[in-house]
N, C-alpha and C positions, 0 to 999 in steps of 0.2 A: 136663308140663314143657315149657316154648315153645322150640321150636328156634333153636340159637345160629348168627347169621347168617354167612354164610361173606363174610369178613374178606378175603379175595385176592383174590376174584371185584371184592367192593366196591372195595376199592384199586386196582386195574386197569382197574377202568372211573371211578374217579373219576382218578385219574390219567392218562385218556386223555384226558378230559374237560378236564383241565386242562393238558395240555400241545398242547392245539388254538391253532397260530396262528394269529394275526388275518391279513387280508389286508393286505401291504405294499404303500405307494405306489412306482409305477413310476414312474422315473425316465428319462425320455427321451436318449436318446442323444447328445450332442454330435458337432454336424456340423458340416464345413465352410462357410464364409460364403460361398466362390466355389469356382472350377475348381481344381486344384490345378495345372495354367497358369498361371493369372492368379495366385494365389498366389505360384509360384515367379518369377514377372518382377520382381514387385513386391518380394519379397523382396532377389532378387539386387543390386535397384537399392536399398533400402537399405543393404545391404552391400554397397558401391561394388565390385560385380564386374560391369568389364563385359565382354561376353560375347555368346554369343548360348546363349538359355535352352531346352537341348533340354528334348524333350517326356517324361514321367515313361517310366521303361524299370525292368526288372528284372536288376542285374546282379549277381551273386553272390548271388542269392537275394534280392534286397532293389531296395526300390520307391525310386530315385530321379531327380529332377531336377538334370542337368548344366549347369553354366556354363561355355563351353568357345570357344578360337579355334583356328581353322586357321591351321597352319603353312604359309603358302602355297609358301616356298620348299622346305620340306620334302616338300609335296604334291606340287609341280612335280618333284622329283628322285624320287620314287616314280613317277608316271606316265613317266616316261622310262624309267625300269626295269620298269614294265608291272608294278609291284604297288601293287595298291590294298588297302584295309583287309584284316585276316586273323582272323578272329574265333574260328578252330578253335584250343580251348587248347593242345593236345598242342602243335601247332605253334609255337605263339609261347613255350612251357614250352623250345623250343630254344634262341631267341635270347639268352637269358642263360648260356648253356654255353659255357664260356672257347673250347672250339672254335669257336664257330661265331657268337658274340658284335660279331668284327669285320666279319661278312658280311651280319649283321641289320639290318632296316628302320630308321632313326631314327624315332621315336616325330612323329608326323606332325597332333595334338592338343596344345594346351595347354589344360591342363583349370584354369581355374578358382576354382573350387568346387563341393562337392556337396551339394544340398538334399534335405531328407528332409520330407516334405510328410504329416503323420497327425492323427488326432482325438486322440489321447495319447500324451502325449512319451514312454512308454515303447516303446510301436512306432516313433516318429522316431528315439531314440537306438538302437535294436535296429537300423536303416536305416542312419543316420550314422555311429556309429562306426568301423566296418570302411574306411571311405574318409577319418575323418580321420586314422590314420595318414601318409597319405601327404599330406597339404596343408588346405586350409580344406574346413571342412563346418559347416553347421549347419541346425538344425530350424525348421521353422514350421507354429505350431499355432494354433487358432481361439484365441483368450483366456480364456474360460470353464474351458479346460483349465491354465490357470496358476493360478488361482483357486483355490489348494486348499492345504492345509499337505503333502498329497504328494508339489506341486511344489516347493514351498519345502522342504521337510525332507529330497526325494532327488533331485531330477531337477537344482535346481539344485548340488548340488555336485559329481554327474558330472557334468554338463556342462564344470562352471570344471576337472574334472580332466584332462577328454578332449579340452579346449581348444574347445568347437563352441559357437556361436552362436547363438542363438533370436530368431525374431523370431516376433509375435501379430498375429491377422487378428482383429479385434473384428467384430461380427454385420454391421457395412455394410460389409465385408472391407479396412480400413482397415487397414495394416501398422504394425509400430511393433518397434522393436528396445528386447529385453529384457534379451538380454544381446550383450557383443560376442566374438567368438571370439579366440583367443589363439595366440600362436605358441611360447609358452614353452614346449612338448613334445618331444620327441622325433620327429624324424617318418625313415619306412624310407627305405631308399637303393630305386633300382631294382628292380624284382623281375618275376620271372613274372607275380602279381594285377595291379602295376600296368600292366606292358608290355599285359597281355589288355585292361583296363580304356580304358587308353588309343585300344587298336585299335577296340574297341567306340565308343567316343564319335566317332574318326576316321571309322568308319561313317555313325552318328549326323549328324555334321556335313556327309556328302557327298549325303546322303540329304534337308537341310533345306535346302542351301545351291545343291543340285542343280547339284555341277562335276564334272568327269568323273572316277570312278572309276581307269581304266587303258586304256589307249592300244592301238589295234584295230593 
């Protein structure tokens, strides 16, 4: 009598067999066209903020590019009082304490706007959001990355929610504004994030524009 062939063994090795995939084509990464410098200048000057475009900084966990003016009268009344920027949170988490609120620095930056510079508008809007609370921000991304029903199906309608602005770097980093940011939001009063935010960029600004700090 012929031996009956074992049936599991077969099925498990045909089914390994057949559940072998093929190799997938790799898909190259989407990069930036230029510096993410030259990017944010460019941007900024489409979106008519003028400014002077600090250099990309990490503040509150997140990679951005600030458009920002010194408050020169402001500056000048700090250096007479011998304080220059303050960047220690604890410390500027005081100056909004009803105590101690009318003894605090005035905010010695105008900020702008803030740009959020990434190869996917999911890391720019993870960047931008948190600063458009408080005034104009928006994203710029190589174009390839708009090019897609992901961006059309989600990126653009946070965006028109969060009110932020998009502008595209095409491959010969040509700018071109996609969308326009909006003011119709909500935006916070004063706070602790913005007073740190602000000192930070005031830094930022004394450091580019190299005027004096605080007075010997």
């Amino acid at each position: 009598m012929a031996a009956t062939p074992n049936m599991e063994s077969s099925t498990v090795a045909g089914g390994a067999k057949r559940s072998r995939s093929l190799p997938s084509r790799v898909v190259p990464p989407i990069e930036l066209p230029a510096s993410v410098g030259e990017l944010s200048r460019k941007a900024a000057a489409l979106l008519g903020w003028n400014g002077i475009v600090l250099p990309e900084t990490t503040v509150l966990g997140r990679k951005i590019c600030v458009v920002a003016r010194l408050r020169t009268d402001v500056h000048a009344e700090r250096i007479a009082m011998g304080m220059g920027p303050v960047v220690d949170r604890a410390t500027v988490d005081t100056w909004t304490w009803p105590e101690l609120a009318a003894t605090a620095p005035a905010p010695a930056a105008e900020i702008i706007g803030v740009l959020a510079v990434a190869r996917h508008w999911r890391t720019a809007m993870a960047s931008a959001v948190p600063f458009a609370r408080y005034g104009e921000a928006a994203m710029v991304l190589p174009s390839p990355a708009v090019l897609t029903e992901d961006y059309v199906g989600n990126c653009l309608p946070r965006a028109r929610a969060y009110g932020l602005g998009i502008v595209t770097a095409d491959p010969n980093a040509v700018a071109d504004l996609d969308l326009e940011g909006h003011n119709e939001r909500m935006l916070l009063d004063e706070d602790p994030v913005s007073r740190l935010v602000n000192e930070i960029v005031y830094d930022q600004l004394l450091r580019e524009t190299e005027l004096p700090a605080e007075v010997d």
